[in-house]
C-alpha positions in Angstrom: -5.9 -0.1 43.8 -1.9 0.0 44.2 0.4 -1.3 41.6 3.2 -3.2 42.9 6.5 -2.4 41.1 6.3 -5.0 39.0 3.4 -3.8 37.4 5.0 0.1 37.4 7.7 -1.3 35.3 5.6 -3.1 33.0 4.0 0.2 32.5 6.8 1.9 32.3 8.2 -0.9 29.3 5.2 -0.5 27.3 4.5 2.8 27.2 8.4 3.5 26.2 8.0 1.1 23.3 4.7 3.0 22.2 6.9 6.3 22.2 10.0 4.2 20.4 7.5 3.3 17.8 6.0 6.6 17.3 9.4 8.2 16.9 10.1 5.7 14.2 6.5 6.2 12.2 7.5 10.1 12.4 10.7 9.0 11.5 9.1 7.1 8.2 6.9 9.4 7.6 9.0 12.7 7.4 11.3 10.7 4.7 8.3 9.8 2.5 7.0 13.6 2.8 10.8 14.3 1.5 10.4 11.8 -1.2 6.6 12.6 -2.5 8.1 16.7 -2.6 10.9 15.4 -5.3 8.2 14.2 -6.8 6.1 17.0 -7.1 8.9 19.9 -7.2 11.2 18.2 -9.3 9.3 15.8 -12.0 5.4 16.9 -12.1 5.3 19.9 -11.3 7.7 21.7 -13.6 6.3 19.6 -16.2 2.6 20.4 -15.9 1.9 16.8 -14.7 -1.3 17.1 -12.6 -1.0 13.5 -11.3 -4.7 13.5 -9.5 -5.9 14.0 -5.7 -5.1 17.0 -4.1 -1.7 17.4 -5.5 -3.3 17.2 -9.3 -5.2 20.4 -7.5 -2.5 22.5 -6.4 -0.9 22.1 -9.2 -3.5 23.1 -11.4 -4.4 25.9 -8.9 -0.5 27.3 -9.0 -1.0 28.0 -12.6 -4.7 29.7 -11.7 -3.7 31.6 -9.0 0.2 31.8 -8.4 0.0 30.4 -5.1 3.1 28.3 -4.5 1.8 24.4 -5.3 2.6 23.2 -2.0 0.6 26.2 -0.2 -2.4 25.2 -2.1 -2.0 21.4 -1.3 -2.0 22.4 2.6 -4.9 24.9 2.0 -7.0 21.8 0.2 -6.2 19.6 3.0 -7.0 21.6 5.8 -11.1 21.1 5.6 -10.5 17.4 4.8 -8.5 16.9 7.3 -11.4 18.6 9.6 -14.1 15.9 7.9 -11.7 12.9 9.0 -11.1 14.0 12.7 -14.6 12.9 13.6 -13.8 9.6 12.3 -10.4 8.5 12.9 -9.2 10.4 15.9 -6.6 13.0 16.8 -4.1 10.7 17.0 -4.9 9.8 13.4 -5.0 13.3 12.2 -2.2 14.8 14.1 0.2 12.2 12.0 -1.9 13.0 8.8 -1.3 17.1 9.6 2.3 16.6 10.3 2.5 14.3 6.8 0.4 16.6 5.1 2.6 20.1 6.7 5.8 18.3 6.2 4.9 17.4 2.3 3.7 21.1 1.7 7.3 22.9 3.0 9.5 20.4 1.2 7.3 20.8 -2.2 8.0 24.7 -1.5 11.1 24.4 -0.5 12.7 22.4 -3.8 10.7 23.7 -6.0 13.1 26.7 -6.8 15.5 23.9 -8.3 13.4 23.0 -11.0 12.8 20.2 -12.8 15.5 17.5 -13.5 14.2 16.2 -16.7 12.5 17.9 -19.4 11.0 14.6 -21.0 7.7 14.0 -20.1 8.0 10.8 -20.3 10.4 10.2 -17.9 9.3 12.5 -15.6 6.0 10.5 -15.7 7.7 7.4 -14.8 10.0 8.8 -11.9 7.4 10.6 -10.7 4.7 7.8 -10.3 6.9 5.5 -8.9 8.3 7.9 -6.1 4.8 8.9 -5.2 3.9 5.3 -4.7 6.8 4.6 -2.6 6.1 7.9 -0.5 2.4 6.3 -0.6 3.2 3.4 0.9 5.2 4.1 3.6 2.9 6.8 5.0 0.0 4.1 4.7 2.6 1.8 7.2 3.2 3.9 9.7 -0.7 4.6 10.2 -1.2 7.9 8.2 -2.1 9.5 5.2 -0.8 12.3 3.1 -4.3 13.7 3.5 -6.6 15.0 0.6 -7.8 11.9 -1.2 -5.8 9.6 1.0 -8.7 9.9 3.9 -11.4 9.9 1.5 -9.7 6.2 -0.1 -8.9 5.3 3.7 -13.2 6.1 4.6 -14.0 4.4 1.6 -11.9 1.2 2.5 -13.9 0.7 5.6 -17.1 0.5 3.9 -15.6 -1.5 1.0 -12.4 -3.4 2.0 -12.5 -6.0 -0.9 -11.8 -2.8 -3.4 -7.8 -2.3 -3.5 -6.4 1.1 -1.9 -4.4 1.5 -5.4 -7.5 0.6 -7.5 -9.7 3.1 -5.3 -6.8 6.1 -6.1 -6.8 5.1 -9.6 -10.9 6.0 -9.8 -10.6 8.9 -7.7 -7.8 10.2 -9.6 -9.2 9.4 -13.0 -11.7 12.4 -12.6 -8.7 15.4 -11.5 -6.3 14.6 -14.3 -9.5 14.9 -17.3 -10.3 17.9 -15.7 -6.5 18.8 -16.4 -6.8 18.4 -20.3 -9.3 21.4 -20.1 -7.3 23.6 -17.8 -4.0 22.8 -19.9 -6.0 22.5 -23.2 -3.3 19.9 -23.6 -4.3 16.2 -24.0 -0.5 15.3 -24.2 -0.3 16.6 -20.6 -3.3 14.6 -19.6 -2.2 11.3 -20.9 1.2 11.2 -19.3 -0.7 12.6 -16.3 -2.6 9.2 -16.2 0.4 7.4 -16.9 1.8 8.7 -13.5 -1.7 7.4 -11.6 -1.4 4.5 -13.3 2.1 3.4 -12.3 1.4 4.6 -8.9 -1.6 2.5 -8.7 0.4 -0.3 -9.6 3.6 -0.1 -7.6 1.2 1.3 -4.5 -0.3 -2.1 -4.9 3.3 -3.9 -4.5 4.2 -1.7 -1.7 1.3 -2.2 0.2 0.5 -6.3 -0.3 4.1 -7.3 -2.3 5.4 -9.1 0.3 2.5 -10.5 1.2 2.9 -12.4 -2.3 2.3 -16.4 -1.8 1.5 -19.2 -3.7 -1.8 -21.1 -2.3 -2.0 -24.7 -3.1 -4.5 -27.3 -3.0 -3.2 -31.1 -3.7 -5.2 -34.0 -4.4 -3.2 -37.1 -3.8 -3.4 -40.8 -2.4 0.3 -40.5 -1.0 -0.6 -37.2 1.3 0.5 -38.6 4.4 4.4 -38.1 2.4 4.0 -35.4 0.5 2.5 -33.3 4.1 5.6 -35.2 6.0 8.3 -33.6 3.4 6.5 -30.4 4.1 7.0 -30.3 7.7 10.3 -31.4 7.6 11.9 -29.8 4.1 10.1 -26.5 3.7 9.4 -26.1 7.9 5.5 -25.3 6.7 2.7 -26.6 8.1 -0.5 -27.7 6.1 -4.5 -28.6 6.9 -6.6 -31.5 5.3 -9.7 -30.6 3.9 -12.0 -33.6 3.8 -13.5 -34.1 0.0 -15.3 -37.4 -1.9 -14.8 -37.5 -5.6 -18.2 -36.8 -7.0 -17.8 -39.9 -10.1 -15.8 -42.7 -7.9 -17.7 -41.7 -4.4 -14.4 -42.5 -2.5 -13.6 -40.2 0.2 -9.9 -37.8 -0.1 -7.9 -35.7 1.9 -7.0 -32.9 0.4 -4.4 -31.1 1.4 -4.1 -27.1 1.5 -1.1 -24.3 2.3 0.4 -21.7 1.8 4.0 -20.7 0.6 6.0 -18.1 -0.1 6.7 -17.6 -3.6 10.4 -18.3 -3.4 9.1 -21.8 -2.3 6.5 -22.6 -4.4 8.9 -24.3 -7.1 10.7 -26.6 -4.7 6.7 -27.8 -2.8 5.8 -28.3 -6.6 9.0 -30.5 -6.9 8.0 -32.6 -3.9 4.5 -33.0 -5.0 6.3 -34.5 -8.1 8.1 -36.7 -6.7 5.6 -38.5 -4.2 2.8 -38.6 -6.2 3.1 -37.4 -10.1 -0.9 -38.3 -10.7 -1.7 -35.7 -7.8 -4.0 -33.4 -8.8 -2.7 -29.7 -7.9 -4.2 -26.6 -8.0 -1.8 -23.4 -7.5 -3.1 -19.7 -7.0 -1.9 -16.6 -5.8 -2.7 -15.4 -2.6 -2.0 -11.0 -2.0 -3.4 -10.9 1.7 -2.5 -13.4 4.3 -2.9 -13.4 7.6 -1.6 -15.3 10.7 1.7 -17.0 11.1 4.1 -16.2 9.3 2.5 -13.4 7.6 1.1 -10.4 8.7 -1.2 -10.2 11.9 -4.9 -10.4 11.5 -5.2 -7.8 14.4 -3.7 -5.8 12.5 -5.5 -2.5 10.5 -5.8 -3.1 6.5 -4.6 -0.8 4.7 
Protein backbone atom coordinates (compact mmCIF):
# COMPACT_ATOMS: atom_id res chain seq x y z
CA UNK A 1 0.00 0.00 0.00
CA UNK A 2 1.94 3.50 -0.73
CA UNK A 3 1.74 6.41 1.56
CA UNK A 4 1.39 9.56 -0.09
CA UNK A 5 3.53 12.38 1.46
CA UNK A 6 1.12 13.62 3.42
CA UNK A 7 0.84 10.63 5.32
CA UNK A 8 5.04 10.32 5.42
CA UNK A 9 4.97 13.56 7.19
CA UNK A 10 2.33 12.75 9.60
CA UNK A 11 4.57 9.92 10.39
CA UNK A 12 7.32 11.63 10.51
CA UNK A 13 5.46 14.41 13.17
CA UNK A 14 4.38 11.82 15.47
CA UNK A 15 7.01 9.69 15.83
CA UNK A 16 9.43 13.01 16.48
CA UNK A 17 7.02 14.00 19.28
CA UNK A 18 7.23 10.35 20.77
CA UNK A 19 11.08 10.81 20.82
CA UNK A 20 10.63 14.73 22.23
CA UNK A 21 8.64 13.20 24.92
CA UNK A 22 10.87 10.42 25.82
CA UNK A 23 13.83 12.77 26.01
CA UNK A 24 11.91 14.77 28.44
CA UNK A 25 10.63 11.56 30.75
CA UNK A 26 14.55 10.66 30.72
CA UNK A 27 15.05 14.10 31.32
CA UNK A 28 12.57 13.97 34.63
CA UNK A 29 13.64 11.00 35.50
CA UNK A 30 17.56 11.37 35.78
CA UNK A 31 16.70 14.63 38.13
CA UNK A 32 14.51 12.58 40.54
CA UNK A 33 17.32 9.72 40.55
CA UNK A 34 19.61 12.92 41.59
CA UNK A 35 17.18 13.89 44.10
CA UNK A 36 16.14 10.32 45.77
CA UNK A 37 20.50 9.87 46.04
CA UNK A 38 20.53 13.23 48.37
CA UNK A 39 18.15 11.49 50.08
CA UNK A 40 19.78 8.42 50.71
CA UNK A 41 23.56 9.64 50.79
CA UNK A 42 23.07 12.65 52.58
CA UNK A 43 20.06 12.33 55.22
CA UNK A 44 19.19 8.41 55.73
CA UNK A 45 21.86 6.82 55.14
CA UNK A 46 24.54 8.36 57.36
CA UNK A 47 21.97 8.37 59.91
CA UNK A 48 20.99 4.71 59.95
CA UNK A 49 17.48 5.58 58.66
CA UNK A 50 16.31 2.46 56.84
CA UNK A 51 13.31 4.12 55.27
CA UNK A 52 11.59 0.69 53.82
CA UNK A 53 11.58 -0.94 50.13
CA UNK A 54 14.66 -1.79 48.74
CA UNK A 55 16.52 1.12 49.78
CA UNK A 56 15.52 0.28 53.73
CA UNK A 57 17.53 -3.07 52.35
CA UNK A 58 20.68 -1.81 51.18
CA UNK A 59 21.05 0.10 53.71
CA UNK A 60 20.70 -2.38 56.27
CA UNK A 61 22.78 -4.67 53.98
CA UNK A 62 25.86 -1.93 53.82
CA UNK A 63 26.17 -2.27 57.50
CA UNK A 64 26.03 -6.42 57.04
CA UNK A 65 28.19 -6.72 54.38
CA UNK A 66 30.17 -3.40 53.48
CA UNK A 67 28.87 -3.31 50.16
CA UNK A 68 28.43 0.36 49.11
CA UNK A 69 24.34 1.06 49.82
CA UNK A 70 23.76 1.98 46.31
CA UNK A 71 25.51 -1.36 44.93
CA UNK A 72 23.23 -3.40 47.00
CA UNK A 73 20.08 -1.38 45.99
CA UNK A 74 21.01 -2.27 42.12
CA UNK A 75 21.88 -5.85 43.13
CA UNK A 76 18.13 -6.12 44.90
CA UNK A 77 16.63 -4.76 41.91
CA UNK A 78 18.01 -6.68 39.34
CA UNK A 79 15.74 -10.08 39.84
CA UNK A 80 12.65 -7.76 40.37
CA UNK A 81 13.16 -6.03 37.65
CA UNK A 82 13.42 -9.62 35.75
CA UNK A 83 9.75 -10.56 37.49
CA UNK A 84 8.20 -7.19 36.03
CA UNK A 85 9.50 -7.60 32.30
CA UNK A 86 7.01 -10.28 31.63
CA UNK A 87 4.42 -7.98 32.66
CA UNK A 88 4.97 -4.52 31.68
CA UNK A 89 7.26 -4.63 28.71
CA UNK A 90 10.78 -3.53 27.83
CA UNK A 91 9.90 -0.34 27.18
CA UNK A 92 8.66 -0.22 30.77
CA UNK A 93 11.71 -1.78 32.20
CA UNK A 94 14.37 -0.22 30.24
CA UNK A 95 13.17 3.33 31.88
CA UNK A 96 12.81 1.41 35.37
CA UNK A 97 16.79 0.04 34.74
CA UNK A 98 17.97 3.35 33.75
CA UNK A 99 15.95 4.98 37.00
CA UNK A 100 16.98 2.22 39.02
CA UNK A 101 21.10 2.41 37.54
CA UNK A 102 21.03 6.16 37.56
CA UNK A 103 19.72 6.09 41.48
CA UNK A 104 22.45 3.51 42.42
CA UNK A 105 25.72 5.74 40.92
CA UNK A 106 24.44 8.95 42.39
CA UNK A 107 23.72 7.22 45.94
CA UNK A 108 27.58 6.04 45.52
CA UNK A 109 28.72 8.78 44.16
CA UNK A 110 27.62 11.45 47.18
CA UNK A 111 27.80 9.33 49.61
CA UNK A 112 31.59 10.17 50.41
CA UNK A 113 30.11 13.73 51.58
CA UNK A 114 28.33 12.54 54.31
CA UNK A 115 25.58 13.50 55.99
CA UNK A 116 24.36 17.15 56.25
CA UNK A 117 22.60 16.99 59.48
CA UNK A 118 23.19 14.95 62.41
CA UNK A 119 19.58 15.36 63.89
CA UNK A 120 17.53 12.55 63.29
CA UNK A 121 14.85 14.27 63.23
CA UNK A 122 15.46 16.49 60.59
CA UNK A 123 16.98 14.18 58.58
CA UNK A 124 13.70 12.18 58.85
CA UNK A 125 11.76 14.97 57.61
CA UNK A 126 14.14 16.09 54.63
CA UNK A 127 14.54 12.83 53.71
CA UNK A 128 10.89 11.70 53.38
CA UNK A 129 9.84 14.58 51.68
CA UNK A 130 12.66 14.44 48.97
CA UNK A 131 11.96 10.74 48.40
CA UNK A 132 8.36 11.53 47.73
CA UNK A 133 9.14 14.15 45.37
CA UNK A 134 11.77 11.84 43.52
CA UNK A 135 8.66 9.29 43.88
CA UNK A 136 6.44 11.21 42.09
CA UNK A 137 8.05 12.32 39.34
CA UNK A 138 9.43 8.88 38.27
CA UNK A 139 5.74 7.60 38.64
CA UNK A 140 4.88 10.63 35.84
CA UNK A 141 7.07 9.98 33.43
CA UNK A 142 5.91 6.13 33.32
CA UNK A 143 8.59 4.43 35.54
CA UNK A 144 9.56 3.26 38.70
CA UNK A 145 12.60 3.30 40.86
CA UNK A 146 12.18 -0.45 40.87
CA UNK A 147 12.23 -2.75 44.08
CA UNK A 148 8.95 -2.24 45.69
CA UNK A 149 7.90 0.40 43.23
CA UNK A 150 6.87 -2.64 40.61
CA UNK A 151 5.56 -4.73 43.25
CA UNK A 152 3.04 -1.48 44.41
CA UNK A 153 2.65 -0.75 40.51
CA UNK A 154 1.41 -4.96 40.00
CA UNK A 155 -0.52 -4.60 43.03
CA UNK A 156 -2.36 -1.39 41.72
CA UNK A 157 -3.64 -3.25 38.77
CA UNK A 158 -5.38 -5.84 40.75
CA UNK A 159 -6.45 -3.25 43.38
CA UNK A 160 -6.72 0.31 41.92
CA UNK A 161 -9.13 1.75 44.68
CA UNK A 162 -5.99 1.13 47.33
CA UNK A 163 -3.69 4.46 47.06
CA UNK A 164 -0.04 4.04 45.63
CA UNK A 165 1.16 5.97 48.87
CA UNK A 166 -1.08 3.86 51.21
CA UNK A 167 0.15 0.57 49.36
CA UNK A 168 4.11 1.82 50.09
CA UNK A 169 3.24 2.69 53.56
CA UNK A 170 2.13 -1.34 54.14
CA UNK A 171 4.84 -2.58 52.20
CA UNK A 172 7.29 -0.59 53.97
CA UNK A 173 5.86 -1.03 57.45
CA UNK A 174 7.39 -4.70 57.39
CA UNK A 175 11.47 -3.48 56.25
CA UNK A 176 11.82 -0.67 58.81
CA UNK A 177 10.55 -3.39 62.06
CA UNK A 178 12.87 -5.54 60.76
CA UNK A 179 15.36 -2.53 61.15
CA UNK A 180 14.77 -2.20 65.06
CA UNK A 181 16.35 -5.84 65.26
CA UNK A 182 19.26 -5.32 62.94
CA UNK A 183 20.08 -1.76 64.72
CA UNK A 184 18.80 -3.04 68.16
CA UNK A 185 17.67 0.56 68.08
CA UNK A 186 14.00 1.41 68.34
CA UNK A 187 14.82 5.19 68.16
CA UNK A 188 16.20 4.41 64.67
CA UNK A 189 13.01 2.54 63.82
CA UNK A 190 10.55 5.14 64.81
CA UNK A 191 12.13 7.98 62.93
CA UNK A 192 12.51 5.34 60.17
CA UNK A 193 8.65 5.25 59.98
CA UNK A 194 8.40 8.79 60.28
CA UNK A 195 10.27 9.03 56.94
CA UNK A 196 7.50 6.32 55.22
CA UNK A 197 5.08 8.13 56.70
CA UNK A 198 5.73 11.63 55.33
CA UNK A 199 6.56 10.05 52.14
CA UNK A 200 3.29 8.30 52.00
CA UNK A 201 1.68 11.45 52.51
CA UNK A 202 3.36 14.01 50.34
CA UNK A 203 3.56 10.97 47.54
CA UNK A 204 -0.13 11.17 47.83
CA UNK A 205 -0.05 15.15 46.98
CA UNK A 206 2.39 14.66 44.30
CA UNK A 207 0.55 12.08 42.57
CA UNK A 208 -3.43 13.26 42.88
CA UNK A 209 -2.66 17.17 44.55
CA UNK A 210 -3.60 18.84 41.66
CA UNK A 211 -6.22 16.80 41.00
CA UNK A 212 -7.82 18.41 44.26
CA UNK A 213 -11.57 19.66 43.60
CA UNK A 214 -14.44 20.42 45.39
CA UNK A 215 -17.72 18.16 44.09
CA UNK A 216 -21.02 19.72 44.67
CA UNK A 217 -24.42 18.64 44.60
CA UNK A 218 -27.23 21.64 45.00
CA UNK A 219 -30.75 21.26 45.66
CA UNK A 220 -32.58 24.38 44.63
CA UNK A 221 -35.87 25.74 43.01
CA UNK A 222 -33.90 28.74 41.35
CA UNK A 223 -31.35 26.18 39.40
CA UNK A 224 -32.05 27.44 36.13
CA UNK A 225 -29.81 30.85 37.78
CA UNK A 226 -27.66 29.44 39.89
CA UNK A 227 -26.43 26.89 36.57
CA UNK A 228 -26.68 30.22 34.34
CA UNK A 229 -24.08 32.16 36.70
CA UNK A 230 -22.00 29.01 36.45
CA UNK A 231 -21.64 29.11 32.81
CA UNK A 232 -21.11 32.52 32.56
CA UNK A 233 -18.96 33.58 36.00
CA UNK A 234 -16.90 30.56 36.71
CA UNK A 235 -16.79 29.23 32.66
CA UNK A 236 -17.88 25.56 34.27
CA UNK A 237 -20.31 23.50 33.05
CA UNK A 238 -22.79 21.37 35.23
CA UNK A 239 -25.39 18.15 34.75
CA UNK A 240 -28.98 17.83 36.31
CA UNK A 241 -29.60 14.78 38.06
CA UNK A 242 -33.38 14.19 38.10
CA UNK A 243 -34.56 13.44 41.96
CA UNK A 244 -38.26 13.60 43.80
CA UNK A 245 -38.29 14.44 47.48
CA UNK A 246 -39.26 11.31 49.24
CA UNK A 247 -41.82 13.34 52.04
CA UNK A 248 -43.36 16.21 49.53
CA UNK A 249 -43.27 13.65 46.29
CA UNK A 250 -42.44 16.71 44.06
CA UNK A 251 -39.94 16.15 41.41
CA UNK A 252 -36.20 18.35 41.49
CA UNK A 253 -33.31 18.95 39.56
CA UNK A 254 -30.53 18.64 41.13
CA UNK A 255 -27.65 20.03 39.98
CA UNK A 256 -23.98 18.41 40.13
CA UNK A 257 -20.10 19.73 39.31
CA UNK A 258 -17.10 19.95 39.78
CA UNK A 259 -14.61 22.84 40.79
CA UNK A 260 -11.36 23.48 41.48
CA UNK A 261 -10.71 24.25 44.88
CA UNK A 262 -9.64 27.79 44.32
CA UNK A 263 -13.28 28.08 43.13
CA UNK A 264 -15.29 26.42 45.40
CA UNK A 265 -15.71 29.60 47.70
CA UNK A 266 -16.92 32.00 45.04
CA UNK A 267 -19.73 28.82 43.41
CA UNK A 268 -20.66 28.60 47.24
CA UNK A 269 -21.18 32.51 47.15
CA UNK A 270 -23.45 32.28 44.12
CA UNK A 271 -25.40 29.40 45.49
CA UNK A 272 -25.99 32.01 48.30
CA UNK A 273 -27.11 34.54 46.61
CA UNK A 274 -29.78 32.85 44.26
CA UNK A 275 -31.19 30.65 46.47
CA UNK A 276 -30.11 30.73 50.36
CA UNK A 277 -32.75 27.68 51.26
CA UNK A 278 -30.75 25.47 48.64
CA UNK A 279 -29.75 22.49 49.95
CA UNK A 280 -25.85 21.90 49.21
CA UNK A 281 -23.73 19.20 49.64
CA UNK A 282 -19.78 19.79 49.10
CA UNK A 283 -17.13 16.91 49.03
CA UNK A 284 -13.79 16.41 47.94
CA UNK A 285 -13.05 14.81 44.91
CA UNK A 286 -8.75 13.37 44.50
CA UNK A 287 -9.25 11.72 40.98
CA UNK A 288 -11.01 13.32 38.14
CA UNK A 289 -11.14 12.64 34.83
CA UNK A 290 -12.16 14.36 31.53
CA UNK A 291 -12.15 17.92 30.74
CA UNK A 292 -10.42 19.97 32.35
CA UNK A 293 -8.68 17.44 34.39
CA UNK A 294 -6.68 14.69 33.63
CA UNK A 295 -7.48 12.23 30.68
CA UNK A 296 -9.30 9.06 31.37
CA UNK A 297 -7.12 7.39 28.73
CA UNK A 298 -4.65 7.98 30.61
CA UNK A 299 -2.63 5.06 32.99
CA UNK A 300 -3.32 5.55 36.96
CA UNK A 301 -0.73 5.74 38.72
Amino acid sequence: MKISKEQQNEIQYEEKKTLKRRCIDYMSITGAAAIYAVAVSLFLDPNSLAPGGVTGIAIIMNRITGLETGTCMFIINVPILVLGMWKFGWLFILSTLYCTAMMSVFTNFLAPLGALTRDPLLASLVGGALMAVSLGMVFKAGATSGGTDIIIKLLRLKLPYLKTGLLFLLTDAVIVSASAFVFKDIDTALYAGLVVFINSVLLDMVLYGRDGAKMFFIISDCHQAIVKRLLEELDISATYISGQGAYSGMDKNVILCVVKKHLSPKLEEIVRQEDPRAFTIIASATEIYGEGYKSIFSQKL
